[in-house]
N, C-alpha and C positions, 0 to 999 in steps of 0.2 A: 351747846356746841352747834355751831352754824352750817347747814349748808349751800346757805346762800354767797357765791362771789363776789365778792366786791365790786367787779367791773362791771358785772348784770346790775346788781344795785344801783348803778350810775345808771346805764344806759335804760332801768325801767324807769327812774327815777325823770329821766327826761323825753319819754315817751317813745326813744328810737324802736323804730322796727325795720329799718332796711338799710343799706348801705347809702342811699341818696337823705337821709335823715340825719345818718352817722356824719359824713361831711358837712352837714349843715351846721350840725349843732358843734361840731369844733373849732368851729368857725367865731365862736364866738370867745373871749377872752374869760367872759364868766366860769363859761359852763367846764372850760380846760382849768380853770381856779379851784373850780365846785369836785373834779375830778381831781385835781391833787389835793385836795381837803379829805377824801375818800380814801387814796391812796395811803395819806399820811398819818392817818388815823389807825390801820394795820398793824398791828405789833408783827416783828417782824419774829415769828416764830412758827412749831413746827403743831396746826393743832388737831388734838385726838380727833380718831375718827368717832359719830353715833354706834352705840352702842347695838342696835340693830342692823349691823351691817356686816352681811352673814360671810361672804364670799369679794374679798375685796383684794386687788391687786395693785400697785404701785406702777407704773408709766414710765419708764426710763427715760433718757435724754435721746431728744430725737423722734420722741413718741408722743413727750409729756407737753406739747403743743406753748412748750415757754420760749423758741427758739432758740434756743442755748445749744450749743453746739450743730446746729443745723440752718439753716436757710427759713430765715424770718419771711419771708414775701407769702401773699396770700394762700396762691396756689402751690405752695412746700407745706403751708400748714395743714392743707386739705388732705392733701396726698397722706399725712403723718396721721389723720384721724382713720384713713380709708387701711392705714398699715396697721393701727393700733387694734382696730377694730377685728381683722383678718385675724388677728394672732391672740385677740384673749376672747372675745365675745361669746362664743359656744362653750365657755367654762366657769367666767368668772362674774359674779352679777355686776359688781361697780367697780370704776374702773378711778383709782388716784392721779390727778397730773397736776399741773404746777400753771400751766396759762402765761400770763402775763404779771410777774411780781410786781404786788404793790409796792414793796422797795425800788424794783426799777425804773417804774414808772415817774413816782415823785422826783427821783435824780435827776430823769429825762424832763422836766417840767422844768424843774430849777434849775437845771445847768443851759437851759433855751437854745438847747442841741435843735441844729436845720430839722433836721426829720422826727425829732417827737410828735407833731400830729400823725404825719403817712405811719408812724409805726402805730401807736395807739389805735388808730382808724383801723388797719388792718385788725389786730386782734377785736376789736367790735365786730367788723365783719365776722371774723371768725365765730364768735359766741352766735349773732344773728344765722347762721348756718347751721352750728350744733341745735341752734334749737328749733331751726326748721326741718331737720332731718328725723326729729325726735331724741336725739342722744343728750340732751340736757340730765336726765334723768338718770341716766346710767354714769353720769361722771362727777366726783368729788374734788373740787379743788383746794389744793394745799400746796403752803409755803412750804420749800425742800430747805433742807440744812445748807449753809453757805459752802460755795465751792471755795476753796483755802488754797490758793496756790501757793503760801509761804509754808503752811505747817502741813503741807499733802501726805508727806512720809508720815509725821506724829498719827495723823489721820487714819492714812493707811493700815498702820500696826493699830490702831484703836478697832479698826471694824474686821481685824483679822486678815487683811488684803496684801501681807507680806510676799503673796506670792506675785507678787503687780511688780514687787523693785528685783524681787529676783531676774524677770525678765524683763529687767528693764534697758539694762545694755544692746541684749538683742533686738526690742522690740524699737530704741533709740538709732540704730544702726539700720533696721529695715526702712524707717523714717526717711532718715539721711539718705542710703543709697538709693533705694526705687522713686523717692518723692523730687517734683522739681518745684526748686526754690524759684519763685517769678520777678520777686523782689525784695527787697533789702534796703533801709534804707537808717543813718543814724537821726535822731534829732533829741537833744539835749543827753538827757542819761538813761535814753532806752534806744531799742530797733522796733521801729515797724516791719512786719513783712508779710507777701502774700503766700501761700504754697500750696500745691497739689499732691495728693498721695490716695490711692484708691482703697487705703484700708482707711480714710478718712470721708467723713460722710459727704462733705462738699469743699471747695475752695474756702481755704483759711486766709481770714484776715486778723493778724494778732498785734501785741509789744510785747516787750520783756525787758526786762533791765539785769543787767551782769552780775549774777550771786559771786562769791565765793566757790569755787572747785567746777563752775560753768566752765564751757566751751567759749572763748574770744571769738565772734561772730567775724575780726579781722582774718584770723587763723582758719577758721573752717565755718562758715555762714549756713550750709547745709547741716552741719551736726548743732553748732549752735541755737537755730531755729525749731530745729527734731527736739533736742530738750525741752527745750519751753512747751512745746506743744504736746509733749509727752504728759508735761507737769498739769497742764489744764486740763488733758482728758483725765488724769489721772484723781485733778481736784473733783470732777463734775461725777469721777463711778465712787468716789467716796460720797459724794452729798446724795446719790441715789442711795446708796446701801447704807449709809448713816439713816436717811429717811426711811427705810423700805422697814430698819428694825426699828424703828420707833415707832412706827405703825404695825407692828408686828402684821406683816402682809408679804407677800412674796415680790420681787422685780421683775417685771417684763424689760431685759436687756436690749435694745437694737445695734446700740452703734456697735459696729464692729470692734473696733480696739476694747473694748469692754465684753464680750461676748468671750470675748479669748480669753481673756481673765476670769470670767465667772466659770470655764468651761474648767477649770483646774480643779480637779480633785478635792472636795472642802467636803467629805463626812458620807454621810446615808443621805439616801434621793428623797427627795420628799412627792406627794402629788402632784404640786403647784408647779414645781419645776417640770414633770413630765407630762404637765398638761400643754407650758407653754413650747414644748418639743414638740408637739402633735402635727402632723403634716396632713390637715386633711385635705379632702378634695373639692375642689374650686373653688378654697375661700381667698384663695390669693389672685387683689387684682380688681375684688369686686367691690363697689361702693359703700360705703358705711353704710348709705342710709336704705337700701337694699336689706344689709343683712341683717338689720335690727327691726326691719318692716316684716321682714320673713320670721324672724325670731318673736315678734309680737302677736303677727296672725295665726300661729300656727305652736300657740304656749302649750299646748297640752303635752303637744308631740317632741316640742324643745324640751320639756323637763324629762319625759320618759329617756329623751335619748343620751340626756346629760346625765341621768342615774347610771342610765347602762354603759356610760363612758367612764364615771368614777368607780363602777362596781370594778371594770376590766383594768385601769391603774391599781386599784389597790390590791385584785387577786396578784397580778405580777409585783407588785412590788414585797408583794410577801413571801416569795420567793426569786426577787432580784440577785442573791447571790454574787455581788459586787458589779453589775452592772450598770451604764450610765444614764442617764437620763434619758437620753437620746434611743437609746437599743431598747429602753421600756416602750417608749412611745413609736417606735415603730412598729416593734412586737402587736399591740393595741390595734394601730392601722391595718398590718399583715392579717392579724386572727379576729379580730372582731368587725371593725369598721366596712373593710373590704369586700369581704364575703356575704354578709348582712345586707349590703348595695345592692353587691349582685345578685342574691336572691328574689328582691326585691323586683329589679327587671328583669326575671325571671319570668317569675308570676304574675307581673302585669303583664308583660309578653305573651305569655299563656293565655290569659284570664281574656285579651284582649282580640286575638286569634280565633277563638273558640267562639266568641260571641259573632264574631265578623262572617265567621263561615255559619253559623245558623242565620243570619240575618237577610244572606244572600239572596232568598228566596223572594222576600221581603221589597228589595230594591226595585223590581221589575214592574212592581204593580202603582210607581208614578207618586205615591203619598208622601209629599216632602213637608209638610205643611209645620213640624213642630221638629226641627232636630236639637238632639243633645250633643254640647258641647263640652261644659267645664261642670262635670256635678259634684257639689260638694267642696268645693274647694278644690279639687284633683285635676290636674291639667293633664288627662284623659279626653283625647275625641274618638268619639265612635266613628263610624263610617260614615262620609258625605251624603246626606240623603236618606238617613233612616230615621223614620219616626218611630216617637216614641212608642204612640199605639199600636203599630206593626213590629215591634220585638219583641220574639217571643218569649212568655211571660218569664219559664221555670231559666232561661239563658239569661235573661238580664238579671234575674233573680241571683243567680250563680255568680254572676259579674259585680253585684254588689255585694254579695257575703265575702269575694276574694278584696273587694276594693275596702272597705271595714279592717278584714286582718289585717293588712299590707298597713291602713293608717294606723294600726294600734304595735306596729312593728316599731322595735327602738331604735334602729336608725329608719324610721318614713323620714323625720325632719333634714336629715343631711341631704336623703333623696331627695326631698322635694325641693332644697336650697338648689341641688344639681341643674331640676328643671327650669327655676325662675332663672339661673343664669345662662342655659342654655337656649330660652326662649328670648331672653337679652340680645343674646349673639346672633340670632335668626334675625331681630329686626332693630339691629345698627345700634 
């Protein structure tokens, strides 16, 4: 079983390392040949993960950086690694997504569609960026099961998701009424159209063609359009949840209209699920390659705190008592996460205070010649102008047995995430 992607294997294969590379080398007629050679050689299926891979989570649409349902352009794809990363990273070691299908790519090759380089190129960029940031490592790529817009219902009732057509009148109605249709337009035996709807992740550009018990796009063009686009989101939460149980791994949902759907009643809560509920603090917002730079430096402290986050899900879910996902994982935040913080700047508040005012003394006599700054990794400063040799001994002593506990505390690593993003914010 491989976890090498296909699209790396090109692009190491022809020595790209930058963005100014990537345009060169598609430039050439061969090498976009040598790339659907690549592409077309993929079996197009769904394959098993390595059998060493302890904590693995699946990438929903929107997240799973294949553009499908979302805004292909570079800087959407970025943004979707920066959101993916915010909502599993402090939980799950590897992370499932989908990229760029080799199925798409070779249709995009042979059908000499305008934009098959600018799209290709972009996803190169994008790999060139994962693996500059370090996230290569943490992410598994794999083919998702085909979105079925014809057999969606069949699908539906196969992955258990009957509760998708239940609400699907109202969910088709919300569509039509609050969403605006910007165009419409016939040619041959389909509609093109564009639409806006903000439970929709960005401007839709679709077709459709006239089933049987459809809405006449003559008759009503807004409910006409809300079907179709009901039916493709509906194709793409079946190919996640189709995929997510063949990998037996949990879904990281984003797009909204899916979110809703998964949020319905379906059994007893599991972990995964109330992990990806967790609301902690300040990981929304901040850069992928941030928090897996913080999550690398500082492994000791990330695993401690990651034990003491699964100990506190699974005590509550042993007495969840019909509870949802959602009210575990706050619960967690409220009783453990929170107060654990605060303690934390408690005592360095303290620890830090106490030192300042014995050091006092110390200041006046001019020895600036050796100040401490960042000891230890701890983004701790003492007082401007105190040397080390002039603090006294049994206080700075004291100051390090507090700064010790505080890092062997199971959340120091959320803390300490607080400070690198806090210190972010101070200078721009």
């Amino acid at each position: 079983m491989s976890r090498k992607f296909w699209l790396y294997e090109w692009i190491d294969q022809n020595g790209i390392s930058s963005p100014r590379a990537a345009a060169r080398v598609l430039k050439d007629k061969k090498a976009l040949s040598t790339l659907h050679e690549f592409a077309a050689a993929v079996p197009y299926t769904t394959e098993q993960l390595p059998r060493d891979i302890d904590s693995p989570i699946v990438a929903g649409r929107a997240i799973d950086l294949s553009g499908a349902l979302d805004c292909s352009a570079f800087d959407c794809l970025v943004k979707q690694i920066d959101n993916l990363f915010s909502r599993v990273w402090h939980y799950f070691d590897e992370i499932v997504v989908e990229g760029l299908s080799p199925y798409n790519a070779a249709k995009m090759i042979e059908s000499g569609w305008d934009h098959t380089k600018e799209r290709i190129e972009t996803h190169v960029r994008l790999l060139l960026h994962i693996r500059d940031i370090g996230a290569e490592d943490l992410l598994i790529f794999r083919q998702k099961a085909p979105a079925c817009v014809l057999h969606y219902r069949q699908h539906l009732a196969e992955t258990k998701l009957e509760g998708l057509l239940d609400n699907a009148s109202w969910l088709i109605d919300q569509l039509a009424q609050q969403g605006q249709l910007v165009e419409i337009r016939q040619h041959d035996d389909h509609w093109h159209y564009t639409f806006d709807h903000p439970m929709l992740e960005h401007r839709q550009w679709g077709s459709f063609r006239l089933e049987e018990g459809s809405t006449d796009p003559a008759t009503d063009p807004n409910r006409a359009v809300a079907e179709a686009i009901f039916k493709e989101y509906s194709a793409h939460l079946v190919s996640d949840v189709r995929t997510a149980n063949y990998l037996s791994s949990p879904l990281a949902a984003s797009v909204s209209l899916h979110s809703e759907v998964l949020d319905l009643p379906r059994g007893e809560v599991t972990e995964a699920e109330v992990a990806l509920e967790l609301s902690l603090p300040v990981l929304q917002g901040v850069p992928a390659a941030e928090l897996i730079k913080v999550r690398r430096d500082e492994a000791l402290s990330f695993e401690r705190f990651r034990s003491s986050l699964r100990g506190a899900i699974q005590e509550r879910l042993s007495n969840a008592q019909g509870r949802s996902s959602a009210e575990v994982a706050s619960s967690v935040v409220d009783d453990v996460v929170n107060p654990a913080l605060n303690e934390i700047q408690q005592r360095l508040g303290a620890a830090q205070e106490l030192l300042a005012k014995k050091s006092a003394v110390s200041l006046g006599l001019g020895a600036t010649s050796t100040t401490i700054g960042l000891i230890a990794g701890m983004p701790l400063l003492l007082p401007a102008g105190v040397a080390w040799a002039l603090l006294p001994g049994q206080h700075y002593m004291k100051y390090l047995e507090e700064k010790r506990d505080i890092q062997l505390s199971d959340m120091y690593f959320l803390w300490r995430q607080e400070q690198v993003v806090a210190q972010r914010g101070r200078h721009g």
